[in-house]
N, C-alpha and C positions, 0 to 999 in steps of 0.2 A: 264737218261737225262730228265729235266724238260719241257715238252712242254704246249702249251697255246694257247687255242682257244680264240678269241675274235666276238662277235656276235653283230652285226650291225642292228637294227631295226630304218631306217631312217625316217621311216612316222608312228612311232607306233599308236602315236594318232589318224591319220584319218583311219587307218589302223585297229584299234579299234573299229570304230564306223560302218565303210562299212563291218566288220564281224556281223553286226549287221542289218542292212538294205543294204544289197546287191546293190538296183539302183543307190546309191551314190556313188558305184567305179567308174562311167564313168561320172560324172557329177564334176566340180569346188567346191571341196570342202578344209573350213579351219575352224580349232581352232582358239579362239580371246581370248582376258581376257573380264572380265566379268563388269569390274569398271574401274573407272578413264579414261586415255586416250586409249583406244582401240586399243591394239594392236594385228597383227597375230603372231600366235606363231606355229601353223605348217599348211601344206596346201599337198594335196596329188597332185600324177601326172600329171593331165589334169591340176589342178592349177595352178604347175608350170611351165605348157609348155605353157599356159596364159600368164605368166609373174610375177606370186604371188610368193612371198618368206618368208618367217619368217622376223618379224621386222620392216612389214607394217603396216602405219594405215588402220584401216576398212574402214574407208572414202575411199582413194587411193588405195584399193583394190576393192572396190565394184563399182569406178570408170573405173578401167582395166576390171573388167570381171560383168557387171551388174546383170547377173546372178546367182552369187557367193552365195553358201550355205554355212550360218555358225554355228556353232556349239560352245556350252560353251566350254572352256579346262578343265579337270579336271585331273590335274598332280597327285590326289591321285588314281583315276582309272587307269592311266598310268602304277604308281608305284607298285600296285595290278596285272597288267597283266606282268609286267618282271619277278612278284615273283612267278606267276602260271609258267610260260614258265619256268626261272631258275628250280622251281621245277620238272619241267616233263624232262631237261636234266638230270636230276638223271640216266635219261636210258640209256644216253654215259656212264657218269663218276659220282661217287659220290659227284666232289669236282666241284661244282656249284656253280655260285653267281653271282649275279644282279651289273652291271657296276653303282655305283652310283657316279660318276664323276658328278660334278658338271656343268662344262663350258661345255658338251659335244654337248649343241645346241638342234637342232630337232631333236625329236627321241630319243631310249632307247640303252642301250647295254646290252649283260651277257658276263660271265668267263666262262670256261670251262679249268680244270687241266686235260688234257688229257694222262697224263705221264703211262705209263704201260695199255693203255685203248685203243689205236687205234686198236692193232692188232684185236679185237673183233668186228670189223666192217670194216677189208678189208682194214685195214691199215688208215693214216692223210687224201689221198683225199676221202678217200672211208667213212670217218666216216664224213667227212666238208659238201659232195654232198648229203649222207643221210638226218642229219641234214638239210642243204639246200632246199631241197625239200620236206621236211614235212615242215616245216614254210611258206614255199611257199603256198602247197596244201592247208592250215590253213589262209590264206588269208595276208601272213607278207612278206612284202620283205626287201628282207634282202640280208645282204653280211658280208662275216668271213672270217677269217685269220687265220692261226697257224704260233707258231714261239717260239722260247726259253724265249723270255722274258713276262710280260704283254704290257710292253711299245710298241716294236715291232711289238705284232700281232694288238696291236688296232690304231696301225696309217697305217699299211699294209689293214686291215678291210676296211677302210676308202678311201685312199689314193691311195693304192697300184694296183697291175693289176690283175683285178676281175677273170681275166681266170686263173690265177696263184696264188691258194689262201693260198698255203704253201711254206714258207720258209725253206729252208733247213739250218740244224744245224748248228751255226757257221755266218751266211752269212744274219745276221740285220746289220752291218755295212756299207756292200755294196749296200744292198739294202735299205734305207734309206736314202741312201748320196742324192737323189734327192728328194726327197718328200720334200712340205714345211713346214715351223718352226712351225706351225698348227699342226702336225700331233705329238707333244711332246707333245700334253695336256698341252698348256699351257693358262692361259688366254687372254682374246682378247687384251686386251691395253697390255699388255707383245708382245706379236706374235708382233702387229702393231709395237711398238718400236725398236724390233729386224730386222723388214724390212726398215725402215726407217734408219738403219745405212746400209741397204746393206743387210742383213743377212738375205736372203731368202728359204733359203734351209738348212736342217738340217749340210747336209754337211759339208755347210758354216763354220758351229758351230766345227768342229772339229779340225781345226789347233787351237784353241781361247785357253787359257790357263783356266782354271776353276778357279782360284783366279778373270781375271779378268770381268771372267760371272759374278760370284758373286759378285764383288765388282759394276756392271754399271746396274744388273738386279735383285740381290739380288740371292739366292740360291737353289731358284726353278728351273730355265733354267737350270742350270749344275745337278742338283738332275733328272730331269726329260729327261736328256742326257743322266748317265749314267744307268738309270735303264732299258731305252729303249735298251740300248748296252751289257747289262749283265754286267757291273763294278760295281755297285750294285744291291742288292736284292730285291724286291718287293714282300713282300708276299699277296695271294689271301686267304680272309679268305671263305669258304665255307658256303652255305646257312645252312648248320647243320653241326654240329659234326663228323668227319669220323671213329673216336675211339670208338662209338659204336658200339657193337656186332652186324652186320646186315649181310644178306644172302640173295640172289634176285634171280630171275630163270625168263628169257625170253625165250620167246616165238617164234618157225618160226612161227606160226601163231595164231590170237590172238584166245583166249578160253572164251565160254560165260556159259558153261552148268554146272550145280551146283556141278554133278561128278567131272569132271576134276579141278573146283577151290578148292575144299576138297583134293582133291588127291595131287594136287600142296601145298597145304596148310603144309599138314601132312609130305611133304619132306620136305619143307622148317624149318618145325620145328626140323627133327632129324638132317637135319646139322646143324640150330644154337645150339643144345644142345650139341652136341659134338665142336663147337666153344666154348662155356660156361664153358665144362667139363674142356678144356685144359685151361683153364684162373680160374677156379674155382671159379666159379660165379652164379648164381643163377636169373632167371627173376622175378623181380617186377614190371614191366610194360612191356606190349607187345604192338608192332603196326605194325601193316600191312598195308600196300599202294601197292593200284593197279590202276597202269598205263592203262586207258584207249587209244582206239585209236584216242580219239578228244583232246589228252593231258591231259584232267581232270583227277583228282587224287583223289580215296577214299579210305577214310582211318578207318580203326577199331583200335581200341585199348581196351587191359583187363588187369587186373591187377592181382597181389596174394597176400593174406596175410602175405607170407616169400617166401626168395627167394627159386623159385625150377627151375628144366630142364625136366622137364620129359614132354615127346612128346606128350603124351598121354594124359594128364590131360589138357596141353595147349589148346589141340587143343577140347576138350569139352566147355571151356572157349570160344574159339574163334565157335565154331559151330554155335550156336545161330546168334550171327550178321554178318557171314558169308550167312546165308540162307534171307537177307533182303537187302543184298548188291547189290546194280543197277550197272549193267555189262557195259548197255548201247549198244553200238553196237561192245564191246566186250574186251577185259584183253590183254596186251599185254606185260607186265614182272609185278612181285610180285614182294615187297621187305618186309620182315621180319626184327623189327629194336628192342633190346633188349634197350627202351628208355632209365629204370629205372633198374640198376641190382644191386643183394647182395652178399658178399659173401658164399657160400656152400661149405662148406667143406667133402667129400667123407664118409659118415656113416655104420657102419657094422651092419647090421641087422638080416642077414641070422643064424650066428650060436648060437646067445645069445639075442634074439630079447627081453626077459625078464628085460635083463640087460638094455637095452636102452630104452625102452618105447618108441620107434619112429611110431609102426604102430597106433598109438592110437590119436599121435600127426600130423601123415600126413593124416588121413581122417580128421581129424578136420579141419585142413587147407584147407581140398579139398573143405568142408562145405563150412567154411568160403568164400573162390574164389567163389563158383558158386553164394553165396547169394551175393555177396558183387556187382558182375557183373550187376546180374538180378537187384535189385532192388536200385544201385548205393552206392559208398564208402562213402558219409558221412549219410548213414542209417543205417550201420550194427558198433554195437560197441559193447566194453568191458568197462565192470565199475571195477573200484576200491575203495576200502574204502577211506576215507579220513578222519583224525583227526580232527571232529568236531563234536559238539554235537547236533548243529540244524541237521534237516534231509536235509534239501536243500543243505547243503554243505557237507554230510555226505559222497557224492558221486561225484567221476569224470568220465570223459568219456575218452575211450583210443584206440586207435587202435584197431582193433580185435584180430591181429597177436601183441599185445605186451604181453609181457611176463612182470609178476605180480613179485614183489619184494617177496619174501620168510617170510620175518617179517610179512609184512602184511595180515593179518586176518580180515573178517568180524566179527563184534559184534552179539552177541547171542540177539536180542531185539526184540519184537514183531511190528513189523512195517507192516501196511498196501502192499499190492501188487501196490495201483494205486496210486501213488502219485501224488500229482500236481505241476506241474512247476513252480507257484506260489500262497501259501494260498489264498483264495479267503473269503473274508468279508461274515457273515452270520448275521443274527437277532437272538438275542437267550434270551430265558426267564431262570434267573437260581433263584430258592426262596431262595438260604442260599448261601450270597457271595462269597465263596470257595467252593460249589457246583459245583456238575452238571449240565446241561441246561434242564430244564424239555422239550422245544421245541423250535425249531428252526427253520430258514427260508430259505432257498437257493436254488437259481435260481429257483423266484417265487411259490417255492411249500414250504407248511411246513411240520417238519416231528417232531410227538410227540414220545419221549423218554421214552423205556419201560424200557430198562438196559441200565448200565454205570458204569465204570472202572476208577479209576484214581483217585487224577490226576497224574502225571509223569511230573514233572518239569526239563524245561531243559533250559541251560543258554549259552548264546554265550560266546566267548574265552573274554578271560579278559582284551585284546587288544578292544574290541568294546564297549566303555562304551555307547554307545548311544544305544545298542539293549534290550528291556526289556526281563525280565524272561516270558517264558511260561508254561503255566500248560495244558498237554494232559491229553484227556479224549475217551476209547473207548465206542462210545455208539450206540445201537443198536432200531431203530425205530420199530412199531407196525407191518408195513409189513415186519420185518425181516432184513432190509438194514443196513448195520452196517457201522461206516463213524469213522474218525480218526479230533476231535476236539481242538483246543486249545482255552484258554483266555489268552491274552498280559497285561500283568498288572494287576495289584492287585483296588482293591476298599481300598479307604481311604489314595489315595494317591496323590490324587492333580484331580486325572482326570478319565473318566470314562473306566471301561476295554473295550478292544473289542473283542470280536468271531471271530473265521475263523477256515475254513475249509482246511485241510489240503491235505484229504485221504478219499481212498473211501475198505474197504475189499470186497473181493471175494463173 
């Protein structure tokens, strides 16, 4: 049976800032906009037992309470603290998400898909009061609801009797009949219209036929009737994914000490592996999030070359940024999330290990992960040849963990170790036109030519008419330094050639 939290944060905004400076709980405090005609857009408790409400000018608020402390809105901070909060209810349930209701007025809301998840905290009121009183402790007041539908729990949230915060299954009909048309999420000039014929109560709304809701209100009032009644479906999409392979281990009490988070670490990984095994899957990205007790959430993530499971290599990967991880005032559930996974299919290595060549190809891999970790994924690569005769294009970069097509072979050619990313322009004296450089200049030092090789002319694909032929030249300077030359163009041909430097040898 589908059940549904609904979380109420009605002063998130000031409620945001007095977690921030403390002496402003008990003093008139409000949000304003910041242009135009100034208006409040949320005002905390004292304020509103002042007589301040949402939808006042600042003039006629600072007029009722002279004293009045105000503050910019910033509805993208807002939006930022329901996605931290959403994300730390991960610790109920994995299937969390931020109420982004439009019309919903002052204040924030979350979801919570609590379906197969109460019993692990003592049952719907035992998981509502827990909940409850950590947002509280956290400085939020707040009020929730549970109930079968979304519609239900979040007009019972709201509306409903704060000491009875769960509905029992079946029984949004009845309880609903008095609440008013407010409590359907519907927008305000909608609501007002609806009591202006009378129709004050949801109730009301139920002898009415749906044809002619929809024909006098349009198709929202009846859409947002029956969703709230369970006659149709509303689905809640969740802040992540729930189809990834993920495994989490809470805690009676939270863990700060480097032992126990390795220990906890290294469980968590052999049940996701055996999660992996039965799906036959393989991790390509790992993440870890650990649920603090101030709700903050840190997160490690590592990656592998190819997909693997093995608990052991993981958790070497994960060691490292494990030992620099801020506990804080201590851990209070892991959750292990196989972001990125590949298929793995079960390999036999034991009796004919010759025949498969796999141990040769899994420490490579292990190579690959720890370098790729330490010193980040777009540093560590693989080149492949590529069909082209300049050297700048002779080569691509590839993945580390990709796998090389079989046709392809590197060319047998003398090529420098240091190539440059880009020839770089020299000064060069050469006495016979199709010569060598007897000396040359680059970056400010000259270097005079005792040997020299060449030339080796090499021409771009026949698609590039605009690239001239170059002629390589390997030559070797007085102090020994030997460097990889070319000239771009020919003498007696309209224009003057030019040098550049290509390479540098060992």
């Amino acid at each position: 049976m589908k059940r549904i939290v609904s979380v109420w944060l009605p002063r998130l905004a000031t409620d945001r800032l007095c977690r921030r400076v403390a002496d402003w709980r008990d003093e008139p405090l409000a949000t304003a906009t910041a242009n135009g005609r100034r208006l409040i857009l949320a005002v905390n408790r004292p304020a509103r037992l002042a007589g301040l409400k949402a939808g006042m000018t600042v003039a006629d608020a600072q007029a009722v309470v002279p004293g009045l402390r105000l503050a910019p809105a910033d509805p993208a901070a807002d939006q930022a603290l329901l996605g931290h909060l959403a994300e730390a209810c991960i610790a109920y349930t994995p299937w969390a998400a931020v109420d982004n209701w439009g019309e919903s007025g002052e204040g924030g809301g979350l979801w919570l898909d609590i379906s197969g998840c109460a019993h692990l905290r003592g049952g719907e009121e035992g998981l509502l009061a827990e909940l409850l009183g950590r947002l509280r402790r956290l400085g939020f007041a707040a009020r929730t609801a549970a109930a079968d539908t979304p519609g239900a729990a979040w007009a019972w949230a709201r509306f409903g009797d704060a000491g009875h915060p769960v509905l029992a299954p079946g029984s949004q009909r009845k309880a609903l009949a008095g609440l008013p048309v407010t409590a359907l999420r519907l927008p305000p000039e909608t609501a007002a219209g609806l009591v202006r014929l009378g129709l004050r109560s949801v109730g009301d709304l139920y002898p009415l036929p749906r044809a002619a809701l929809a024909a006098r209100f349009g198709r929202h009032v009846a859409l947002r009737l029956d969703q709230a009644l369970g006659e149709q479906d509303e689905p809640v999409s969740p802040l992540r994914p729930v189809e990834e392979p993920r495994v989490h281990l809470a805690f009676a009490e939270a863990i700060a000490r480097r032992e126990d988070l390795a220990a906890a670490t290294r469980h968590l990984l052999e049940r996701l592996a055996g999660l992996l095994e039965c799906r036959r899957l393989g991790v390509r990205r790992l993440e870890l999030a650990a649920f603090r007790l101030d709700t903050s959430v840190r997160r490690l993530a590592v990656g592998t070359s190819r997909p693997s499971r093995e608990p052991g290599h993981l958790f070497r990967l994960l060691a490292e940024p494990l030992t620099g991880l801020d506990v804080g005032f201590g851990i209070e559930m892991l959750l292990l999330t196989a972001t990125e996974t590949g298929p793995l299919e079960a390999e036999q290595t034991s009796l004919a290990p010759e025949a498969t060549g796999g141990a040769g190809e899994d420490e490579f891999a292990r190579l690959l992960d720890s370098l790729s970790n330490r010193l980040g994924f777009g540093r560590v690569l693989r080149f492949a040849p590529r069909q082209s005769h300049l050297p700048e294009r002779a080569v691509r970069r590839l993945d580390p963990g990709a796998r090389l097509p079989i046709a392809e072979t590197w060319p047998i050619l003398r090529r420098p170790l240091c190539l440059l990313s880009r020839p770089e322009a020299v000064e060069a004296v050469a006495p016979v036109p199709d010569g060598p450089p007897l000396l040359f200049r680059w970056r400010r030092h000259s270097h005079r030519i005792r040997r020299a090789e060449g030339p080796e002319r090499l021409s771009a694909e026949w698609w590039r008419q605009n690239a001239p032929d170059r002629d390589y030249y390997c030559v070797e300077d007085e102090a020994g330094r030997r460097f990889w030359l070319f000239r771009q163009g020919l003498y007696g041909e309209g224009g003057q050639p030019r040098w550049f430097l290509h390479g540098v040898f060992p």
